[in-house]
VEXVEX-417474 format. One line per 4 residues: number of its first residue (from 1); their letters; for each residue y, x, z of N, C-alpha, C, O. Coordinates in Angstrom, 2 decimals. Layout:
BEGIN
NUM) A) Y/X/Z/Y/X/Z/Y/X/Z/Y/X/Z  ...
//
This chain:
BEGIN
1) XXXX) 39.94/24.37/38.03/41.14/24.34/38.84/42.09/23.32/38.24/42.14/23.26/37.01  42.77/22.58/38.89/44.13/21.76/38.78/45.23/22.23/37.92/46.05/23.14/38.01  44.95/21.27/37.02/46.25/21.82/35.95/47.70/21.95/37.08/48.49/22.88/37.19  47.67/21.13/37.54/49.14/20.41/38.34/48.95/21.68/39.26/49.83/22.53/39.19
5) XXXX) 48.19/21.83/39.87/48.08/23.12/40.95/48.86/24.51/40.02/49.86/25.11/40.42  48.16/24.79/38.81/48.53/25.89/38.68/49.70/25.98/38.28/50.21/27.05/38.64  50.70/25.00/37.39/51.86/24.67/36.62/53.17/25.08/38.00/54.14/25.83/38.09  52.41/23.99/38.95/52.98/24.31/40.25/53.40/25.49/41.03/54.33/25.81/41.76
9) XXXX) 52.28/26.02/40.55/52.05/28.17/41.10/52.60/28.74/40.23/52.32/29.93/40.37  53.54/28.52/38.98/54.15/29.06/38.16/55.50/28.55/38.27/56.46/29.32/38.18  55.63/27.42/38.44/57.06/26.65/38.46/57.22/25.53/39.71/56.94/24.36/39.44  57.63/25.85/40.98/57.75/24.72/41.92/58.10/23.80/41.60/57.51/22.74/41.81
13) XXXX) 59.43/23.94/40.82/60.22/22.97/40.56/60.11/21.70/39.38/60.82/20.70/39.28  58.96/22.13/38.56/58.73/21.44/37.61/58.18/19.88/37.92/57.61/19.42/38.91  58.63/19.19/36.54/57.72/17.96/37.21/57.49/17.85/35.89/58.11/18.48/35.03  56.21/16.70/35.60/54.99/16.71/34.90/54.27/15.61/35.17/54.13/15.19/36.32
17) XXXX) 53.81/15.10/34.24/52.68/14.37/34.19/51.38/14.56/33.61/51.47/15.08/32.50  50.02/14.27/34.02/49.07/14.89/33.51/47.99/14.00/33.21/47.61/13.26/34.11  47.40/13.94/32.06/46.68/12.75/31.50/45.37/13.58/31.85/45.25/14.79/31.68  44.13/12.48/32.49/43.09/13.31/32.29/42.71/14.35/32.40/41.68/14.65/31.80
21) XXXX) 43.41/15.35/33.21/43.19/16.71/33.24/43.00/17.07/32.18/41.82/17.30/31.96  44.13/17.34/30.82/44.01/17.91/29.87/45.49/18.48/30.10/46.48/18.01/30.66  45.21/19.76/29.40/46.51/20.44/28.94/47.44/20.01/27.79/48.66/20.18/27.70  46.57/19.41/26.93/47.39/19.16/25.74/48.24/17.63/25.95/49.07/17.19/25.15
25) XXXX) 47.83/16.99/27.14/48.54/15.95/27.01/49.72/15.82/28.43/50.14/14.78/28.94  50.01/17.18/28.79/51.16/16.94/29.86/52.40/16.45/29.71/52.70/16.90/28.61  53.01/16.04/29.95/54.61/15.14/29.63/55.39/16.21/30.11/54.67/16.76/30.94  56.37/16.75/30.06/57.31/17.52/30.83/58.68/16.75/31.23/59.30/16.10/30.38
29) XXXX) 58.96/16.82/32.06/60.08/15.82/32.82/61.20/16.54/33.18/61.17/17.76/33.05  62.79/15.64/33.89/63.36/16.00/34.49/63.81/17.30/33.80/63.91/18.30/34.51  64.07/17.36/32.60/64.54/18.69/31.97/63.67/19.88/32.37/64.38/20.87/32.55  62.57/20.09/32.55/61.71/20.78/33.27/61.20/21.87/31.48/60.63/21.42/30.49
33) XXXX) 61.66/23.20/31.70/61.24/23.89/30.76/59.33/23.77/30.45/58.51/23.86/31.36  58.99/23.56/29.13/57.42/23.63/28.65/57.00/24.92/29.12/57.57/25.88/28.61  56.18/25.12/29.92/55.14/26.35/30.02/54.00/26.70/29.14/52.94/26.27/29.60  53.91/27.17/28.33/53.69/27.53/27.11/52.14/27.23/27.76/52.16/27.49/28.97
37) XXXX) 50.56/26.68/27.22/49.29/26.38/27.51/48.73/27.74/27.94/48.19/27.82/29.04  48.85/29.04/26.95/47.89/29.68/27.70/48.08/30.73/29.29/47.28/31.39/29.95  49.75/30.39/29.44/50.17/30.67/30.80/49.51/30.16/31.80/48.83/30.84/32.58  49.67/28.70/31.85/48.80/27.37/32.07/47.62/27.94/32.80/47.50/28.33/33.96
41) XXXX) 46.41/27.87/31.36/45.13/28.30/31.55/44.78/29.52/32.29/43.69/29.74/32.83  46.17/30.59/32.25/45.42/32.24/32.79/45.94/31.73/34.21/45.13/31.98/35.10  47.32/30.94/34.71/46.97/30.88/36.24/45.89/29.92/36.72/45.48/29.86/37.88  45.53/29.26/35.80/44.10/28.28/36.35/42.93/29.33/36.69/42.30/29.52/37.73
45) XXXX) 42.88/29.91/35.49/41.95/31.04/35.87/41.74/31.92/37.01/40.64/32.18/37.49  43.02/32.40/37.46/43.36/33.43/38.77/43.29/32.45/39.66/42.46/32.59/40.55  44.06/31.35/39.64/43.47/30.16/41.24/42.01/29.73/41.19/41.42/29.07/42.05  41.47/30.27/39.91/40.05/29.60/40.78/39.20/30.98/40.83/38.05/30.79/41.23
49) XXXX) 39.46/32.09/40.57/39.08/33.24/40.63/39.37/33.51/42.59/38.51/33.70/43.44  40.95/33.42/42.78/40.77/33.45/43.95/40.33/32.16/45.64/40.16/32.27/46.85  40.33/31.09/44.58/39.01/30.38/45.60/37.90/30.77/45.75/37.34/30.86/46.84  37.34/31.10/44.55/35.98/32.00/44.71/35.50/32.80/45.33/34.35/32.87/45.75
53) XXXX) 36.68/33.76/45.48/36.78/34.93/46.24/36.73/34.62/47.57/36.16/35.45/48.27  37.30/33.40/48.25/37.08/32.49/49.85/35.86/32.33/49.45/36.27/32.52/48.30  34.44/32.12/49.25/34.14/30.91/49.49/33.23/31.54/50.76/32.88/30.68/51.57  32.81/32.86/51.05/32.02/33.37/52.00/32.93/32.65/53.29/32.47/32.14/54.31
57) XXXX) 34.15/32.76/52.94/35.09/31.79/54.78/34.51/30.26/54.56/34.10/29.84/55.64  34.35/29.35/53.56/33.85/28.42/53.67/32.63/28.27/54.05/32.28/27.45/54.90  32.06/28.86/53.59/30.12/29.10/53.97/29.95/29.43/55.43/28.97/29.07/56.07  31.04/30.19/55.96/30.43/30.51/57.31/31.24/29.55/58.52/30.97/29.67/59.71
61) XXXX) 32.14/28.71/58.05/32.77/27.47/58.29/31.98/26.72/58.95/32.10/26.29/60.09  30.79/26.51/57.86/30.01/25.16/58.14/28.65/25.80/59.16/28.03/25.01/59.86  28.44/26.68/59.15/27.63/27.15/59.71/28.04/27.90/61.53/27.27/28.07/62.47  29.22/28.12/61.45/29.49/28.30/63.32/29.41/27.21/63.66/29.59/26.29/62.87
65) XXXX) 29.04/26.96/65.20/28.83/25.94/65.91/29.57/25.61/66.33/30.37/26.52/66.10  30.33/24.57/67.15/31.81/23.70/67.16/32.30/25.06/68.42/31.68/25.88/69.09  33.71/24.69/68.23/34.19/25.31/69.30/33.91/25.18/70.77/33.78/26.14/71.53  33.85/24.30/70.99/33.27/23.72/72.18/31.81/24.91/73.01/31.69/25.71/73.94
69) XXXX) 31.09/24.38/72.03/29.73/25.14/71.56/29.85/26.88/72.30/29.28/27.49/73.20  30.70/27.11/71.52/30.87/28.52/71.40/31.83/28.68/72.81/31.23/29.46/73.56  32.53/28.42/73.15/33.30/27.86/74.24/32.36/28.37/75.78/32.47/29.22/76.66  31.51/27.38/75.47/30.52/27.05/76.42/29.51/28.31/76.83/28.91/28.50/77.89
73) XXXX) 29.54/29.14/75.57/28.73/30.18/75.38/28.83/31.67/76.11/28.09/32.42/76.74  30.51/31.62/75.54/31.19/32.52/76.43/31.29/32.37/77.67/31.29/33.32/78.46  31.39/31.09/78.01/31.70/30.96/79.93/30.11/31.84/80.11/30.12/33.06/80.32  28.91/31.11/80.03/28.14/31.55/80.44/27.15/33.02/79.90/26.05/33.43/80.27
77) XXXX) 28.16/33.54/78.85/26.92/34.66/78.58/28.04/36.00/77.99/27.74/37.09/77.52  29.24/35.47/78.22/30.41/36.66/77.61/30.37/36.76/76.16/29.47/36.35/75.41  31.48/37.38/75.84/32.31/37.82/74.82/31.01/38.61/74.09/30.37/37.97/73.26  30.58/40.13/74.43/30.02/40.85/73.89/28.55/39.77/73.30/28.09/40.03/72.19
81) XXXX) 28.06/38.84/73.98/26.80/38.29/73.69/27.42/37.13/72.75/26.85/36.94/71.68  28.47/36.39/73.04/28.53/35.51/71.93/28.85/36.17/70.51/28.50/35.72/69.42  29.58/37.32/70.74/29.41/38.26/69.46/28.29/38.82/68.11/28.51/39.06/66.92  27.12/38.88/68.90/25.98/39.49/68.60/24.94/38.22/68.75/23.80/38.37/68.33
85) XXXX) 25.34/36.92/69.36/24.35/35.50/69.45/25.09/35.03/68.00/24.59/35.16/66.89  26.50/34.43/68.33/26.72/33.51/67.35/27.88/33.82/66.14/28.14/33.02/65.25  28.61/35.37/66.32/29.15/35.58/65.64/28.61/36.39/64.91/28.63/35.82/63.82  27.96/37.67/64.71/27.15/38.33/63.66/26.32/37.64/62.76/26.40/37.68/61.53
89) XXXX) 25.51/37.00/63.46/24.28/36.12/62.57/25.29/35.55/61.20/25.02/35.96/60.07  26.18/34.81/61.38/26.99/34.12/60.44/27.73/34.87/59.34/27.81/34.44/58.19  28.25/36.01/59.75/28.87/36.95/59.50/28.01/37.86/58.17/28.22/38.26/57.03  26.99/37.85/59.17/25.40/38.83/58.38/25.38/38.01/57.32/25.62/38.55/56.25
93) XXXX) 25.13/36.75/57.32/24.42/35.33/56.33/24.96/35.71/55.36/24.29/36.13/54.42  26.99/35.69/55.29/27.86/35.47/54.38/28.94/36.35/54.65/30.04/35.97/55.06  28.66/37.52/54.43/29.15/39.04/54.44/30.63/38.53/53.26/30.65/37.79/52.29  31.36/39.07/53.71/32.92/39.55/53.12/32.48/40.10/51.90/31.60/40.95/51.96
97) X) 33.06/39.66/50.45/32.71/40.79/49.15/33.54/42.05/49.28/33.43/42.95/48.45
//
């Protein structure tokens, strides 16, 4: 996860510079109080803990068929059948944890 992301998720207001994606070499700016590193690291941790936790919405993202698609599906075969055609199957694949 993004140093800058998480610094951000702790302090909006901060500004910063960030070498290399390292922690040890951030600049702190603009009178912007130091956030001590392992604050840092534990919200890096929880933002990528909870991307993780998405990724079954990404997986089944790439796998529904365009709207259009699905669109098209419903005119001709209803709600209840595009349900059980093109929305379960996906659903089934990449189940919610």
């Amino acid at each position: 996860m993004n140093i800058l992301k998480a610094v951000l998720s702790i302090n909006p207001e901060a500004q910063l510079d960030v070498y290399e994606e390292n922690i040890k070499t951030i600049n702190w700016r603009g009178g912007t109080e130091p956030i001590p590193e392992a604050e840092i690291q534990a919200e890096m941790e929880r933002l990528q803990a909870e991307y993780d936790a998405l990724q079954y919405q990404r997986d089944r993202k790439t796998e529904y068929p365009s709207t259009a698609d699905q669109l098209d599906y419903i005119y001709h075969n209803g709600i209840a059948q595009w349900k059980s055609d093109m929305v379960k199957p996906v659903k089934d694949a990449h189940p919610k944890p």
